[in-house]
C-alpha positions, -999 to +999 in steps of 0.1 A: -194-324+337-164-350+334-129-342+336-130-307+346-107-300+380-130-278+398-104-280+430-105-248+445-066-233+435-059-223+476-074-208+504-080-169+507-089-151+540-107-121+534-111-097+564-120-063+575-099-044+602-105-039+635-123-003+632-142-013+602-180-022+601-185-022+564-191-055+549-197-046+512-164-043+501-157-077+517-185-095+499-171-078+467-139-091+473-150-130+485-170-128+448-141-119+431-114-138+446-140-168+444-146-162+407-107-163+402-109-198+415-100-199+455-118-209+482-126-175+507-128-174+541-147-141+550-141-132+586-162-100+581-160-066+598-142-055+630-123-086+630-098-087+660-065-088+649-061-121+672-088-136+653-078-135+621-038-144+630-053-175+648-076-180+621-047-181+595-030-204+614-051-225+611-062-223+578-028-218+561-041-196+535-020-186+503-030-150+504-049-131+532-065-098+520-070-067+544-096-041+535-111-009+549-134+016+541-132+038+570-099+056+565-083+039+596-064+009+575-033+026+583-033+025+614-046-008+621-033-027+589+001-018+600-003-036+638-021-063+617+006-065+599+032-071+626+011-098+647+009-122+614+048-117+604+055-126+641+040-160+637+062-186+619+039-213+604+026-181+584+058-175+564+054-168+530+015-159+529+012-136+509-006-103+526-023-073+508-044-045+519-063-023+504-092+006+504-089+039+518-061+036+543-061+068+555-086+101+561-057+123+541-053+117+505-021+132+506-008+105+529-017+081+507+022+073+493+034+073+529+012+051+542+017+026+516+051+027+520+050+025+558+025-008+551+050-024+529+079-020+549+058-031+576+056-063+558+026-061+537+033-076+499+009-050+481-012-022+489-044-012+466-054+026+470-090+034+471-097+039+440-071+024+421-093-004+402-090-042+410-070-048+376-038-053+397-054-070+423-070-095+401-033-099+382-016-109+419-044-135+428-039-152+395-006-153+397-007-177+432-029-197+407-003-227+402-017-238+366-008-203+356+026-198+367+054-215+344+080-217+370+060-245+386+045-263+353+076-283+334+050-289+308+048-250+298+091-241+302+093-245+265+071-221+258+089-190+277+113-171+261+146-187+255+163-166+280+144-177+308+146-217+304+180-217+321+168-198+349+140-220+356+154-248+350+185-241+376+156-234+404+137-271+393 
């Protein structure tokens, strides 16, 4: 084919935690993130968390994604978590996790709120579908975001144009 951009839209680490020896939902989520049009890097399960900090270094991803199956996301997402915010050259990566995070279900709303405090942009329970998870990696997709396409400001709403066009 001629003329089609096939440019992968950004980089995404995908990883397991520390604990965590399932690959499945890893493979499922390389597919998927792949599909949406980004390049994966799948570091697989019972990934050191000094592993996948350097490896984002290096890599300068747009979005790494943390997943577990085990019920111990909690507890290592959230030192995870603080070893990649402590590391400069990593600002504004965008950082989700997701799966079952903890062995309580009842915990579930703390522990999310303890992960996003922690610095963590989303957090997907288990079971909660990937329609929100596919909504965030399109929206890093820079084609499909208006704010950085001049060409599409005219179509937004009226009461947006002066917004964007103050941050242009």
């Amino acid at each position: 084919m001629t003329g089609v951009d096939v440019r992968p839209a950004g980089t995404v680490v995908v990883s397991g935690v520390s604990s965590d020896a399932h690959t499945w939902n890893l493979v499922y989520l390389q597919l998927l993130i792949e599909e949406l049009g980004f390049e994966v890097v799948n570091l697989g399960p019972c990934v050191p968390d000094e592993l996948l900090v350097d490896t984002c270094a290096r890599v300068r991803p747009v979005m790494v994604v943390v997943s577990s199956v085990n019920g111990h996301g909690h507890v290592d997402g959230l030192r995870l978590i603080r070893a990649l915010r402590t590391r400069v050259e990593l600002d504004g990566v965008v950082a989700v996790i997701g799966g079952k995070l903890g062995i309580d279900d009842g915990d579930a709303e703390q522990n999310a709120a303890k992960l996003v405090a922690a610095g963590y942009d989303a957090v997907f329970a288990d079971g909660a579908g990937v329609g929100d998870f596919r909504a965030l990696v399109r929206s890093l997709r820079p084609e499909l975001r208006p704010e950085l396409r001049p060409d599409l400001r005219r179509e937004l709403r009226p009461d947006l144009r002066p917004e964007l066009e103050e941050s242009a």
